[in-house]
Rosetta silent file (secondary structure, phi, psi, omega in degrees, C-alpha in Angstrom):
SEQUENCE: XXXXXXXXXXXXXXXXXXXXXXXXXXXXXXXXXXXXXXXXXXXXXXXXXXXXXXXXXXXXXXXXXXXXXXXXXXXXXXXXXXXXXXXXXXXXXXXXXXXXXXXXXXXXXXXXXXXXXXXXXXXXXXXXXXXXXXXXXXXXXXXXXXXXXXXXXXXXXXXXXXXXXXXXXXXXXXXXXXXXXXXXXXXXXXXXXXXXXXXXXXXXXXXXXXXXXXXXXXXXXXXX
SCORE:     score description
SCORE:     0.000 S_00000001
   1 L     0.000 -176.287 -165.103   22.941    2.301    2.190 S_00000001
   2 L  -162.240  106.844 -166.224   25.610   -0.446    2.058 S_00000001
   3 L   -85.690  112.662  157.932   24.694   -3.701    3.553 S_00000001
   4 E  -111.702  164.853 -166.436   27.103   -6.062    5.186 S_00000001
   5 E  -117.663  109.489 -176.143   26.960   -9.245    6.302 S_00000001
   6 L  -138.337   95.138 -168.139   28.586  -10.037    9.967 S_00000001
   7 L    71.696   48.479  173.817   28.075  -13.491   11.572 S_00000001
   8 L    40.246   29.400  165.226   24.855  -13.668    9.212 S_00000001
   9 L  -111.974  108.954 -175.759   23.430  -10.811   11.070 S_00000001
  10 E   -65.490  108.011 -157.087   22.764   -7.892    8.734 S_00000001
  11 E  -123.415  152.800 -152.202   24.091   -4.661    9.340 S_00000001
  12 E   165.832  135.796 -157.994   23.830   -1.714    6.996 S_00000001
  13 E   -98.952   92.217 -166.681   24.085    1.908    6.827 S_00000001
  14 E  -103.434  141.509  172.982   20.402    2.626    7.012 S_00000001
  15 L   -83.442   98.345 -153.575   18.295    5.540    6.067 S_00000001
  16 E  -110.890  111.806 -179.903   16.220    5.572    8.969 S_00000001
  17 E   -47.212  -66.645 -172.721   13.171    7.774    8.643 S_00000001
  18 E  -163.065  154.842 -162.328   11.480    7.809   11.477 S_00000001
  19 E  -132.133  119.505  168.164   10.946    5.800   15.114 S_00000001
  20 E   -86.301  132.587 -179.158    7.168    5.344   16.522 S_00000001
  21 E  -148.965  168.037 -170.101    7.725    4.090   20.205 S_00000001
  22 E  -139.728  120.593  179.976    5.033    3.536   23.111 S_00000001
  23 E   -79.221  139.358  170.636    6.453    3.759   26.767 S_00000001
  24 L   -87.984  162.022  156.043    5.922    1.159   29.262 S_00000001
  25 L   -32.690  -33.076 -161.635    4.819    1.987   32.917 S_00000001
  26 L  -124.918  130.504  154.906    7.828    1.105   34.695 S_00000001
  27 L    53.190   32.795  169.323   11.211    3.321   34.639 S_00000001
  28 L    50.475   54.599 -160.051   10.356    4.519   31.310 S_00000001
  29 L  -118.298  141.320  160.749   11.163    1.928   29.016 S_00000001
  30 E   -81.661  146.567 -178.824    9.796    1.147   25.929 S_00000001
  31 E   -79.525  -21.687  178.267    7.239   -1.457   25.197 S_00000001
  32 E   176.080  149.932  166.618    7.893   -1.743   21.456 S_00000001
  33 E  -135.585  169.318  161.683    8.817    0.160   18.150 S_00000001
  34 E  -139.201  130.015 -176.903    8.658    0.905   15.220 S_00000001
  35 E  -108.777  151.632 -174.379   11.329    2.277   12.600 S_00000001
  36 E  -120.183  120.665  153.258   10.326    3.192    9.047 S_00000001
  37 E   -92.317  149.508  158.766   13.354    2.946    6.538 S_00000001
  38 E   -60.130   62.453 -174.814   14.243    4.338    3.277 S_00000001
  39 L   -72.227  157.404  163.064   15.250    0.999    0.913 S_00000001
  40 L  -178.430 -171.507 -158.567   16.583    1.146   -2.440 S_00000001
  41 L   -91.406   24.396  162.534   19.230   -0.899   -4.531 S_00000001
  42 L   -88.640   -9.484  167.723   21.910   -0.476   -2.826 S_00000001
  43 L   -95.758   47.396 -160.459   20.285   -3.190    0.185 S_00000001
  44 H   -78.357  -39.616  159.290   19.911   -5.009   -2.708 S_00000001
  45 H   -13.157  -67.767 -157.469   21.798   -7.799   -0.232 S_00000001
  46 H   -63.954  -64.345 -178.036   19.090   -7.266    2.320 S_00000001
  47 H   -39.309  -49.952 -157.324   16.129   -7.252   -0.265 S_00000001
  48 H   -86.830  -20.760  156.405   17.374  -10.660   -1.929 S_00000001
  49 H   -65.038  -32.799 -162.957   17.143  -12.130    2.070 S_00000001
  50 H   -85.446  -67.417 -166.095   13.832  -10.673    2.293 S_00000001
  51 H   -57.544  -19.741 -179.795   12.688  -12.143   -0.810 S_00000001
  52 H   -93.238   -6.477 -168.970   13.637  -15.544   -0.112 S_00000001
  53 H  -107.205    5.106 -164.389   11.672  -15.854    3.105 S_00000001
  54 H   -69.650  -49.186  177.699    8.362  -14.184    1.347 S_00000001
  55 H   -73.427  -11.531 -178.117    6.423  -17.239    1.193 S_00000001
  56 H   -55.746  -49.783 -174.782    7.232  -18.879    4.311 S_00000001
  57 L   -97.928  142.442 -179.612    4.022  -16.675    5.849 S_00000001
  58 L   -84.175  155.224 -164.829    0.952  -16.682    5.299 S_00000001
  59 L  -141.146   78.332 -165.151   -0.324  -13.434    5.821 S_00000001
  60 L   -83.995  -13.001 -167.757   -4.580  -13.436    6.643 S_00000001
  61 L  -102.390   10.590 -179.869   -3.996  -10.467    9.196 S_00000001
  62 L   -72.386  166.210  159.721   -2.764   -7.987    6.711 S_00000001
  63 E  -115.499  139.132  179.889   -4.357   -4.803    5.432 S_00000001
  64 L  -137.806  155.539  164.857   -3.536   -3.740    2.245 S_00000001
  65 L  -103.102  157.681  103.201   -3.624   -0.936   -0.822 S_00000001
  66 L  -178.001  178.834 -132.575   -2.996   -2.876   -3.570 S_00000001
  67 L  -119.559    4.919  140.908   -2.119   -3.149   -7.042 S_00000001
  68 L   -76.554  173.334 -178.072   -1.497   -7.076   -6.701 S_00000001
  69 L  -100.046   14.413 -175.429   -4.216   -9.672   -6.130 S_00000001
  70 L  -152.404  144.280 -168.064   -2.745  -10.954   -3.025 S_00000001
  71 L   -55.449 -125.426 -122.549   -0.107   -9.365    0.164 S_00000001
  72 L   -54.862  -23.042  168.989    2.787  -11.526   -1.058 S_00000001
  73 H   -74.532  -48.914 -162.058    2.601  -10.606   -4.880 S_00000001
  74 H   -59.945  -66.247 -174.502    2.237   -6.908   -3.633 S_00000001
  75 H   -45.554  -58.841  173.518    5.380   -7.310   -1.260 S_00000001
  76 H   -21.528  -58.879 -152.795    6.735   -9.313   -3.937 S_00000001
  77 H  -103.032    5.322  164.814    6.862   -6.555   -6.829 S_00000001
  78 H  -109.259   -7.488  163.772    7.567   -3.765   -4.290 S_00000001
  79 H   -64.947  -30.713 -156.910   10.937   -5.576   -2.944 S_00000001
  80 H  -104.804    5.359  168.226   12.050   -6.093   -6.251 S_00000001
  81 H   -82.416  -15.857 -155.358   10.920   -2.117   -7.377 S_00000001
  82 H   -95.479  -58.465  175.437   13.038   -1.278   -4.146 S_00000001
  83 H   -59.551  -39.476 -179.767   16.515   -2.840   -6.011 S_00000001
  84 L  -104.063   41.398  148.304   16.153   -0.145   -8.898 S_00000001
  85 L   -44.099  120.941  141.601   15.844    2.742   -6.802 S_00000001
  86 L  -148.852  168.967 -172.236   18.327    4.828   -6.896 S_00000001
  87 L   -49.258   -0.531  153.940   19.083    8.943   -6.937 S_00000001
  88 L   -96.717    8.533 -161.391   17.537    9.609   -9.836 S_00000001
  89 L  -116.622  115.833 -170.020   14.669    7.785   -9.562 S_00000001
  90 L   -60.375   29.197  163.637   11.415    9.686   -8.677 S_00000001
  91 L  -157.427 -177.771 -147.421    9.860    7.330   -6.493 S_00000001
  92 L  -150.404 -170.690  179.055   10.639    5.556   -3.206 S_00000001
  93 E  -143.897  122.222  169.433   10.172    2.402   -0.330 S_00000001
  94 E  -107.631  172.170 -156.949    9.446    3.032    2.889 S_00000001
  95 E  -168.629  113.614  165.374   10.096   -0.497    4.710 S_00000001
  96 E   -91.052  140.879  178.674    8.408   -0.629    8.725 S_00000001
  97 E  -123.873  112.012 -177.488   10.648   -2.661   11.289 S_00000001
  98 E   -86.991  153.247  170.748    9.195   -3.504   15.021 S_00000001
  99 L    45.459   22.503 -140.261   11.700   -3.620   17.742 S_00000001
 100 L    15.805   37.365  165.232   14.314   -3.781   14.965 S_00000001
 101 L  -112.697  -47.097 -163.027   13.715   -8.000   14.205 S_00000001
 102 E   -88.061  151.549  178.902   10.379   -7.843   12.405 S_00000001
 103 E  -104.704   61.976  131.868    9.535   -6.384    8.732 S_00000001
 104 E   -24.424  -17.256  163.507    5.515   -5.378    9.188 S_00000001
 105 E   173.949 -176.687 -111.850    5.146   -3.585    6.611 S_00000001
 106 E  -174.105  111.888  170.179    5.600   -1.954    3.241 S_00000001
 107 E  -143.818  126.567  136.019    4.505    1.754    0.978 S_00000001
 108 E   -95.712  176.274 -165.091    5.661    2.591   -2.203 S_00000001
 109 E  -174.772  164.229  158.997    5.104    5.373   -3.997 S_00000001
 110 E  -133.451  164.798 -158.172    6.097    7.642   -7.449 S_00000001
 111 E  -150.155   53.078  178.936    6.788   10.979   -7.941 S_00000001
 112 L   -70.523   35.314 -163.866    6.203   12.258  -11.670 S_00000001
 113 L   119.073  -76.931 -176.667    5.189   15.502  -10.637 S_00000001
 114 L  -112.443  148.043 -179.540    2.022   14.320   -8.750 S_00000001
 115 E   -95.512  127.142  158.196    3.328   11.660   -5.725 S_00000001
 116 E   -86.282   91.821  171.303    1.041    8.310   -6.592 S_00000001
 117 E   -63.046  141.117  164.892    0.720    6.180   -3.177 S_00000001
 118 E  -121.149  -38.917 -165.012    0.467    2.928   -4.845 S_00000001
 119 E  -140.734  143.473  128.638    0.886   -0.016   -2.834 S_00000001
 120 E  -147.309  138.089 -170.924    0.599   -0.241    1.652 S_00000001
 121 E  -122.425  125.551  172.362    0.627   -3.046    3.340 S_00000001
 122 E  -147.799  144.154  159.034    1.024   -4.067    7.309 S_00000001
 123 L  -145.740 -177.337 -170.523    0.435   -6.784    9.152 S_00000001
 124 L   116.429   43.381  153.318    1.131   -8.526   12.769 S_00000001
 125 H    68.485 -111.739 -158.189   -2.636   -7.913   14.408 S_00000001
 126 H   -74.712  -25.701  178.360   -2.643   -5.276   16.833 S_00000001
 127 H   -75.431  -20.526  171.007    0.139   -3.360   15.655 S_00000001
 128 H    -9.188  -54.776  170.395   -1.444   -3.163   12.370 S_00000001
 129 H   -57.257  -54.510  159.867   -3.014   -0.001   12.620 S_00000001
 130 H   -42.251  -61.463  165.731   -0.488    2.035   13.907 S_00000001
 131 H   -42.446  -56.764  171.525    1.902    0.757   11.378 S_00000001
 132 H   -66.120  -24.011  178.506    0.161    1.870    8.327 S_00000001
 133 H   -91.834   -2.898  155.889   -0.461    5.338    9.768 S_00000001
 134 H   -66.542  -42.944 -171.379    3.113    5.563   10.318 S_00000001
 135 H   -64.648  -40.886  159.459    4.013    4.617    7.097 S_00000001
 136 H   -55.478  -52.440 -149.428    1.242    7.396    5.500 S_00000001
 137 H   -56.265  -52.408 -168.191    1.914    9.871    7.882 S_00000001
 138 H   -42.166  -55.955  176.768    5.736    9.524    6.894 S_00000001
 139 H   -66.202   -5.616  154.748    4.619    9.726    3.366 S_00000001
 140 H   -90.691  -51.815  168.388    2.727   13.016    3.506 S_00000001
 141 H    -9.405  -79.059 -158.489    5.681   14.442    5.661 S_00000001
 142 H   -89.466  -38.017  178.201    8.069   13.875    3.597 S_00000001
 143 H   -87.792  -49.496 -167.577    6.953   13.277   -0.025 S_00000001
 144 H   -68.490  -27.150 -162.280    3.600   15.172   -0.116 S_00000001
 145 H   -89.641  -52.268 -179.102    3.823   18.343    1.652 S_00000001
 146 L   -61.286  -22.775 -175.657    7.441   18.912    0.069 S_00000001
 147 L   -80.653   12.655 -173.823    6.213   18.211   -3.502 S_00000001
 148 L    36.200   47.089  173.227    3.162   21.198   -3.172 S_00000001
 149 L  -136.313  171.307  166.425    1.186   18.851   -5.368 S_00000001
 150 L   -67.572  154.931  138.454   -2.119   16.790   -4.764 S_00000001
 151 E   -70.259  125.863  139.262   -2.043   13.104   -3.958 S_00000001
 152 E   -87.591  141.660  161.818   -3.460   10.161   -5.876 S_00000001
 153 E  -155.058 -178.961 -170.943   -3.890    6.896   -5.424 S_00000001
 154 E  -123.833  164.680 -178.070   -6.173    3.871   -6.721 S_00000001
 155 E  -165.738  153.591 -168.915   -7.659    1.650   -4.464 S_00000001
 156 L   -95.269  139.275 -167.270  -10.782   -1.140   -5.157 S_00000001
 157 L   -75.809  155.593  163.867  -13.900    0.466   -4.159 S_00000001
 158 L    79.803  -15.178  171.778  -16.270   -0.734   -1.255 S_00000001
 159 L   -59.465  171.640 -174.175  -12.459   -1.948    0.103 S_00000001
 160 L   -83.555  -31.719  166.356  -11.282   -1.484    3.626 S_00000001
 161 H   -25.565  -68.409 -138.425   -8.082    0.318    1.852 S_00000001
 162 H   -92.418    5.329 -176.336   -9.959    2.500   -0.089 S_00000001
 163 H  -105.509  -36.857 -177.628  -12.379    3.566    3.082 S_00000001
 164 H   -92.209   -9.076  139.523   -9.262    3.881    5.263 S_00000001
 165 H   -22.116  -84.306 -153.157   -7.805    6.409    2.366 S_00000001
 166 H   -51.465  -73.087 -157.940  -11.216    8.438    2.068 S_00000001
 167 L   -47.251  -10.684  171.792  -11.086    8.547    6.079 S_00000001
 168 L  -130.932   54.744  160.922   -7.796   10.500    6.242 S_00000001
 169 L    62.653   39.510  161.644   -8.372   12.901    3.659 S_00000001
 170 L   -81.994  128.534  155.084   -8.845   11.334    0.139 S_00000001
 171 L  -136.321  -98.061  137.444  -11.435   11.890   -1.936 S_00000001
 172 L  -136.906  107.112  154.710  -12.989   11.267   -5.659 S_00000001
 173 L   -55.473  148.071 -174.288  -12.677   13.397   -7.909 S_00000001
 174 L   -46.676  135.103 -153.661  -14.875   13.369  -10.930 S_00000001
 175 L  -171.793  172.091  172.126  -14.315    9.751  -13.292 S_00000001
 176 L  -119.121  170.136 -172.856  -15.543    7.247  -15.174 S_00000001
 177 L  -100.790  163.164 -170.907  -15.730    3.792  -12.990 S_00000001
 178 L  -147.517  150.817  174.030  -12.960    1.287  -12.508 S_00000001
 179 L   -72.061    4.690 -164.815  -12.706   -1.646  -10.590 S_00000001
 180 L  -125.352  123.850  170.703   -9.276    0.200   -8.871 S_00000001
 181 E   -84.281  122.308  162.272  -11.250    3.698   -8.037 S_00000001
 182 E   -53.522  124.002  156.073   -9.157    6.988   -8.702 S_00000001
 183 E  -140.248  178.603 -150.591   -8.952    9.197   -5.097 S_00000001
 184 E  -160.794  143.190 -179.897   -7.131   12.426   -4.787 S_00000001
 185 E  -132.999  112.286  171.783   -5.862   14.668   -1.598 S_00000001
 186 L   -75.599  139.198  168.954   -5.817   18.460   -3.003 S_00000001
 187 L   -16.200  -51.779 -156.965   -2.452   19.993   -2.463 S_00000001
 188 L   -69.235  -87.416 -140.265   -4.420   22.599    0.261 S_00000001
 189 L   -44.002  -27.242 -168.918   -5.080   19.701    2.390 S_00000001
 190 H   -60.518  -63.551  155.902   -2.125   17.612    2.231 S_00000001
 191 H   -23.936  -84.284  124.000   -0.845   19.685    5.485 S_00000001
 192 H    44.985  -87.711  168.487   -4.021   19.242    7.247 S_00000001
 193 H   -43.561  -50.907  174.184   -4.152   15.985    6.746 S_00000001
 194 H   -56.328  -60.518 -118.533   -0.492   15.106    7.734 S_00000001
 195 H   -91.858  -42.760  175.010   -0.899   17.279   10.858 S_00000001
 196 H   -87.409  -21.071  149.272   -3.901   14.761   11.680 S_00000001
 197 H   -36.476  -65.042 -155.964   -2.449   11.596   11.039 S_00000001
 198 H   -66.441  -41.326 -178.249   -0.019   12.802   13.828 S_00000001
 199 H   -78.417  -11.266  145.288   -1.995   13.520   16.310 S_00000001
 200 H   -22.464  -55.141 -153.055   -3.746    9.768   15.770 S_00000001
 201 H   -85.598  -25.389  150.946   -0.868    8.796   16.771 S_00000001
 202 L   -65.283  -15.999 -158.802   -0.226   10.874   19.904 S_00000001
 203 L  -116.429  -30.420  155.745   -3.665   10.130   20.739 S_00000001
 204 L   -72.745    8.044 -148.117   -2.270    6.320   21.390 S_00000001
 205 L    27.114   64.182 -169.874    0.500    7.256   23.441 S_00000001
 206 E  -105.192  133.624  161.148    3.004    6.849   20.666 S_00000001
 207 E   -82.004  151.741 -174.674    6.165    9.074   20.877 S_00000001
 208 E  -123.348  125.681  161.803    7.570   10.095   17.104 S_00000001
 209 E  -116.663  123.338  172.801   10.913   10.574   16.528 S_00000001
 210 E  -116.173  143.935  179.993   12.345   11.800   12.920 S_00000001
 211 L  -129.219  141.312  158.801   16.353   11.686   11.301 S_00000001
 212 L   -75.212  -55.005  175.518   17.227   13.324    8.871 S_00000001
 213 L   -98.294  152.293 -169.209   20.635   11.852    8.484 S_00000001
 214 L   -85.500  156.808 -177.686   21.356    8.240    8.092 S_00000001
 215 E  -122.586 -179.486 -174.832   22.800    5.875   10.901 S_00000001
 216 E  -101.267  137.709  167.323   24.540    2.531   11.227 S_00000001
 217 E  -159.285  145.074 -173.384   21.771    0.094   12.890 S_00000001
 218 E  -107.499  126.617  168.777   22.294   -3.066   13.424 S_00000001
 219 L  -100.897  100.797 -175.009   19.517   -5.643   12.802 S_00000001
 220 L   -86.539  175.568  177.929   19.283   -9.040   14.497 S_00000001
 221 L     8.763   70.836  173.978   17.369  -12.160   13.357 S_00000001
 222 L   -58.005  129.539  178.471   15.657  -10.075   10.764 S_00000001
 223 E  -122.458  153.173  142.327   11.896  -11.921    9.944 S_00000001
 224 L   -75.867    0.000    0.000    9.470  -10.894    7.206 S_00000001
């Protein structure tokens, strides 16, 4: 992607995953959306705006995976893993945007082989839910199903993360204990599992839309 800056509104040739949208009642308009992007260091522009505005919020309504001990260190160290991304590098950002002003939320991942969810995070209250199962769903779609391998990820046991994992088709494999608990989605499942995630989401009266190719989208008053 390639970020410019025009009238301090950021515009940039975005890798746009996928668009979750909910219809209103009247004349078939939407009530709100949400697009899941691709980041990496070529929005390094974008990223270094993002980064300066990280502390302004407090964030008590978030849900999180993660491998910091608090939502802004997590965001923190996955914005700045997001600048050395690039096409060699076996692991990825997904970045959620509502209505294209707000940044809700936040999955990284690696891809050595076996894809390692490592860190997701959303917050803004109601959308909250919704958000994070876009941002999985995306990530079995696209990373899990194509690599034919199991998933892992760590998560701190008795957490709501590591409960809302097991609940969509993680489980524990044999271990010694850790305070970050090893869970695992066998390969045969990963399908399955995607397949249900979608229909979550259909089951709220969310429409899904997926691109394949990247677009130009213009982003106003971008917030964190």
């Amino acid at each position: 992607m390639q970020i410019q800056s025009v009238n301090n509104t950021p515009s940039f040739q975005a890798n746009r995953l996928r668009t979750a949208f909910k219809l209103a009642e009247n004349a078939g308009k939407y009530q709100s959306s949400v697009d899941i992007y691709s980041i990496n260091k070529s929005d390094s522009e974008l990223i270094n705006k993002l980064l300066l505005k990280l502390d302004l919020k407090d964030r008590k309504d978030s849900f999180a995976i993660k491998e910091k001990l608090n939502v802004n260190d997590t965001i923190r160290s996955i914005l700045t893993k997001a600048k050395m991304i690039d096409d060699d590098s076996t692991g990825g950002v997904y970045m959620a945007v509502q209505n294209g002003e707000k940044v809700i939320g936040f999955l990284d991942y690696t891809n050595g082989g076996m894809p390692l969810l490592k860190n997701l995070v959303a917050w803004r209250g109601k959308n909250q839910s919704n958000t994070r199962l876009n941002l999985f769903t995306e990530f079995l779609q696209r990373v899990g199903i194509k690599s034919q391998e199991s998933i892992t990820s760590y998560s701190e046991e008795k957490s709501k993360g590591n409960k809302w994992l097991r609940d969509l088709g993680f489980g524990i494999p044999p271990q010694s204990r850790y305070a970050r608990q090893r869970l695992l989605m066998p390969q045969n499942t990963v399908s399955e599992n995607a397949a249900k995630c979608e229909k979550m989401l259909e089951n709220d009266d969310l429409k899904i839309t997926q691109y394949s190719k990247p677009q130009m989208i213009e982003l106003t008053n971008l917030d964190l």
